[in-house]
C-alpha positions in Angstrom: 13.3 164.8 100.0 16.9 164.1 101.8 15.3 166.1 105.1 12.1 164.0 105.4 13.7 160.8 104.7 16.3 161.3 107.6 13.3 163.1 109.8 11.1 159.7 109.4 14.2 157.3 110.0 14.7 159.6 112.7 11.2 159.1 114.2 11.6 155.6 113.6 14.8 154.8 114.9 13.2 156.7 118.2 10.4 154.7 118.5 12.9 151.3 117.8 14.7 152.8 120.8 12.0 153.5 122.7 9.9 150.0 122.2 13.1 148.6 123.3 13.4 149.9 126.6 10.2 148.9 127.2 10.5 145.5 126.4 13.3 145.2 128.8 11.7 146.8 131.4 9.1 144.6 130.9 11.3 141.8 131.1 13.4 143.0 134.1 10.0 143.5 136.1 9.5 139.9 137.1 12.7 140.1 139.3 12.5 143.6 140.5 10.0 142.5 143.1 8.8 138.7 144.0 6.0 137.4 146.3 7.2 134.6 147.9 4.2 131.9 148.5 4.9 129.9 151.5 2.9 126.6 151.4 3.2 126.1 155.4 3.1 127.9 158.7 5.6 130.5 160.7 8.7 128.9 161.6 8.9 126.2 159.5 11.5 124.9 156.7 9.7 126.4 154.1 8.9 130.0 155.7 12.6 129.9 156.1 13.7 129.0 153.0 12.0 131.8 151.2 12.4 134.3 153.9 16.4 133.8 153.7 16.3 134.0 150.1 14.6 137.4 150.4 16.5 138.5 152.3 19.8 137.6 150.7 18.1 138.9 147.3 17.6 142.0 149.1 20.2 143.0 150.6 22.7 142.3 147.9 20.2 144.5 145.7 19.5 141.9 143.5 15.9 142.4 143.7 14.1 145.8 144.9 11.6 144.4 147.3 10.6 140.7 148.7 6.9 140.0 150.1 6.0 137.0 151.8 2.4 135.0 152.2 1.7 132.0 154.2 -0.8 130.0 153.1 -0.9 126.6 154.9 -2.9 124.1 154.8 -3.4 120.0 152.8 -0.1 119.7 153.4 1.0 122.0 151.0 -2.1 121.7 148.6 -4.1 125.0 149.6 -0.9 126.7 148.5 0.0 125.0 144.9 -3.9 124.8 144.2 -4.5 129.1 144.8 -0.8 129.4 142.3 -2.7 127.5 139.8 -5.9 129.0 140.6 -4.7 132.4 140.0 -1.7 131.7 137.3 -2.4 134.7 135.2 -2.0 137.3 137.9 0.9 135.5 139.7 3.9 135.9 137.4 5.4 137.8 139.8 5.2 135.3 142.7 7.6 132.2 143.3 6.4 129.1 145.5 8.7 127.6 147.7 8.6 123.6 148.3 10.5 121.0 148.8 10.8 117.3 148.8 7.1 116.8 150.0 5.3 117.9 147.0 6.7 115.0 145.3 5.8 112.3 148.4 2.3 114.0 148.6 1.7 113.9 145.1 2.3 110.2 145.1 0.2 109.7 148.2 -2.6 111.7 146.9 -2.7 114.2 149.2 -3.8 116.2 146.6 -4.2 116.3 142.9 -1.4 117.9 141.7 2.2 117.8 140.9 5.4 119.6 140.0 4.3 118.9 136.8 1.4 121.4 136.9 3.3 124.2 137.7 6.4 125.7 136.3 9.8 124.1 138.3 12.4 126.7 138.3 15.7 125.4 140.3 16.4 123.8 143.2 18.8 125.9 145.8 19.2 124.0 148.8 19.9 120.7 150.2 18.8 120.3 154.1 19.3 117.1 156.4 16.7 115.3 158.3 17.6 116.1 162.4 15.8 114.4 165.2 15.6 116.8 168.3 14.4 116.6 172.1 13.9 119.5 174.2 16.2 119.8 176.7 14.7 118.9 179.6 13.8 115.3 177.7 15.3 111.9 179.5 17.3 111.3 176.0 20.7 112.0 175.5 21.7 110.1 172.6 19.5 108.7 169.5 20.5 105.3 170.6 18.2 105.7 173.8 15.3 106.4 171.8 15.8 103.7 169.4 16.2 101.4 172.6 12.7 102.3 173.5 11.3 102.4 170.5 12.4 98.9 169.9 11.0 98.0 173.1 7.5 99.4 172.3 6.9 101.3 169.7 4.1 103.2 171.1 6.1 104.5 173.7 7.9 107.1 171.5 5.3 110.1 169.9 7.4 111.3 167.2 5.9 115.2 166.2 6.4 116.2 162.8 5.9 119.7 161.1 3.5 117.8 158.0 0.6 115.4 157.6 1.5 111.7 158.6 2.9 110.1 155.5 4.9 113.2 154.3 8.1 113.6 155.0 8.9 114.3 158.3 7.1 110.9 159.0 9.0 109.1 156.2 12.4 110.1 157.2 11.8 109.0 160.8 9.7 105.6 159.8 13.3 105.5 157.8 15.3 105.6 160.4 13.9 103.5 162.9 13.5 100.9 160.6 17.0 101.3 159.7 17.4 100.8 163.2 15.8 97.4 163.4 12.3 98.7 164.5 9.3 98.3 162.8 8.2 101.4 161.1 4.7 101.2 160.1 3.5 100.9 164.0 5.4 104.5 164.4 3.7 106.5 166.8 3.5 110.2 164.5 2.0 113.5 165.7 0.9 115.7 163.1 1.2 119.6 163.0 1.1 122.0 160.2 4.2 123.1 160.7 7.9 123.3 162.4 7.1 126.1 165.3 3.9 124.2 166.0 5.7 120.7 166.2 8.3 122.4 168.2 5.4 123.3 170.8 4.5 119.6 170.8 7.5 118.2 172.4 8.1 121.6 174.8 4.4 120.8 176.2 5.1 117.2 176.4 2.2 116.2 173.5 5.6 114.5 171.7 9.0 113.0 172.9 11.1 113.7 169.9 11.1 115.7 167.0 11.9 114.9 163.0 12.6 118.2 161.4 14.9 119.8 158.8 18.2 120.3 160.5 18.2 123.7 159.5 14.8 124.2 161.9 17.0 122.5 164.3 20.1 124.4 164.0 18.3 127.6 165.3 15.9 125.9 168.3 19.9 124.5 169.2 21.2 127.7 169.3 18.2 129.4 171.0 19.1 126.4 174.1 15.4 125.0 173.7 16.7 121.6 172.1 19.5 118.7 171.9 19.9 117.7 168.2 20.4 113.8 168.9 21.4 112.7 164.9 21.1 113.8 161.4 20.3 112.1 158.3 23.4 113.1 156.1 26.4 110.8 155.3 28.9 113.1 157.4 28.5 115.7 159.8 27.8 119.2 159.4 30.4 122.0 160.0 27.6 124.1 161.9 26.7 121.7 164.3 30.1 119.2 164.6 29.2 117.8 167.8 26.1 116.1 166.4 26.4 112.6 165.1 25.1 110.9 161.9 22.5 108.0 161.4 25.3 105.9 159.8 28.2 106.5 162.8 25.5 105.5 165.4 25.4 102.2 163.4 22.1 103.3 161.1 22.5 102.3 157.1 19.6 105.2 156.6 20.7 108.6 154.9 18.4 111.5 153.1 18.9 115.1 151.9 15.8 117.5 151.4 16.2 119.6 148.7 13.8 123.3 149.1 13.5 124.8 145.4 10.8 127.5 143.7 8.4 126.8 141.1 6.5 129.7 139.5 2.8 129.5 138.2 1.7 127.3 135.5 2.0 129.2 131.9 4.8 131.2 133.3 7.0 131.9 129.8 10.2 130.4 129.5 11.9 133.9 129.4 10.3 134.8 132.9 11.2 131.2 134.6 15.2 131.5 133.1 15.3 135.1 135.0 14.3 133.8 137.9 16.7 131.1 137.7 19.7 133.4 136.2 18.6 135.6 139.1 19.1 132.4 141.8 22.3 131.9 140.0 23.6 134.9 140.7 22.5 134.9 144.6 24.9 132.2 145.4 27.9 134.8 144.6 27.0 137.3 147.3 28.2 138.0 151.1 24.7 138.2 151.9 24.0 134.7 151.3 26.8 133.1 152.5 25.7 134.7 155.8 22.1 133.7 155.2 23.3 130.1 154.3 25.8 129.6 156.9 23.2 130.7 159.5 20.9 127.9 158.8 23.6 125.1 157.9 21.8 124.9 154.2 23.9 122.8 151.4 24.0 124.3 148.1 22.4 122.0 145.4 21.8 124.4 142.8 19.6 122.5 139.9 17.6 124.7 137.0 14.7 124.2 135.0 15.2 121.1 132.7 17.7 120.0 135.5 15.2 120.4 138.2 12.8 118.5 136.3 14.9 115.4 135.6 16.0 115.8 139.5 11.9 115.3 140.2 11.3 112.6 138.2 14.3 110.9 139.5 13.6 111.8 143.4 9.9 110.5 142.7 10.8 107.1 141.2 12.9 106.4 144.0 10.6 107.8 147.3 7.8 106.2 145.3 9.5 102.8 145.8 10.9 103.7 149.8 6.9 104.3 150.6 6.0 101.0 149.0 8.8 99.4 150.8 7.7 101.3 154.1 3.7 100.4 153.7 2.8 103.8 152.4 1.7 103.0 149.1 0.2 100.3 147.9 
């Protein structure tokens, strides 16, 4: 009797052991590999924020394998609506986004919000930078602002996003901080950074409102002048570049880029993910990824990252009111 009581414990203790490494198998799998959806086009902020994060998770064998999909289009909306769409076969997938999923949301862009998918954290803050190509007549911002002033219309100012997002808001903030009047901005609409970059090479566009980390790389590459940023000091990657406020400018703003994971993700899933972003900010790898692209480091999870929303929303909800974007 002795025998077959320690032979089924046995058995069962076994199957305890095995069930158990299952489950955390099963756990483990959502970060193992991650399909990063990209709401925009090739070369722009977001494409570059989840590529770098690949890469750093990578590399510093965080995560087995990163895949990458661009899917661009309504400003962002194609994107977020095929996550929702397809929620129950995309737990493995993390969207990247960024300030203009709140300023679309309110603008109506499309239907949904942050609030219909599942917000995991926050990871980088990224200035606003106004760039020329360098072959352009302007030196300084203060030129531009001197023509702009003059006539409005004169200036075409190319964005990477549709007009009322926030390449458009952070420029229709500036030039209004600079005395002009922002609603008769002259905005050129692309789809996304490399396209808007193509817009003021061919002429189409005399300056460029961008993330600064787009910038910092079309700088480097010799193809622009970076003429201000929107940050309240400047950056140690690009030194020589001056800020709204020191050209005389009371207008600052930092973009944060974050992940959000499909709606009816489980909490258990969403905290590995963010555990797992956590945990990227303590390697080599992304320090060199981060340093690269002149990113700021505003890491804010899941209830965090929420409250952050509903904050950043309030207060861009009451800037496009002020600005004549909302009603």
């Amino acid at each position: 009797m002795l025998s077959k009581f320690i032979a089924r414990n046995k058995v069962t203790l076994l199957a305890a052991a095995l069930a158990s490494t299952l489950s955390m198998g099963s756990a483990n799998a959502a970060v193992d590999d991650i399909h990063f959806l990209i709401p925009g086009g090739a070369g722009g902020g977001w494409d570059g924020t989840a590529r770098g994060v690949g890469e750093a998770l990578t590399k510093s064998g965080l995560i087995d394998t990163a895949s990458f999909e661009n899917l661009s289009g309504g400003g962002g909306g194609k994107a977020i609506a095929n996550l929702i769409e397809k929620a129950d076969q995309s737990h493995g997938t993390l969207m990247v986004n960024s300030t203009p999923i709140v300023i679309s949301s309110l603008s109506k862009v499309f239907p949904q919000s942050f609030r219909d998918l599942t917000p995991i954290a926050a990871v980088i803050g990224d200035y606003g930078a106004f760039v020329v190509p360098t072959s352009s007549k302007y030196q300084t911002f203060n030129q531009v602002v001197s023509d702009f002033n003059a006539n409005p219309r004169s200036v075409s100012i190319a964005g990477g996003s549709a007009r009322g997002s926030m390449d458009h808001l952070v420029a229709a903030m500036a030039f209004k901080a600079a005395g002009g009047d922002a609603r008769r901005l002259k905005y050129v609409a692309y789809d996304a950074g490399g396209t808007a970059m193509a817009g003021i090479l061919s002429g189409e566009a005399q300056l460029l409102s961008t993330g600064f980390s787009e910038a910092v790389v079309l700088a480097n590459a010799g193809e622009v002048r970076i003429l201000a940023i929107t940050g309240d000091e400047r950056s140690s990657t690009a030194p020589d570049v001056p800020t709204l406020k020191e050209l005389g400018y009371d207008a600052s703003f930092v973009n944060w880029r974050g992940f959000f994971g499909a709606p009816g993700l489980s909490d258990e899933a969403a905290n590995e993910y963010a555990d797992l972003l956590s945990k990227m900010y303590d390697t080599t790898e992304w320090q060199v990824v981060r340093d690269r692209n002149g990113w700021s480091e505003i890491y804010k999870p899941r209830a965090d990252f929420v409250a952050f929303l509903e904050n950043q929303e309030a207060v861009i909800g009451d800037l496009m009111r002020e600005l004549g974007f909302l009603k």
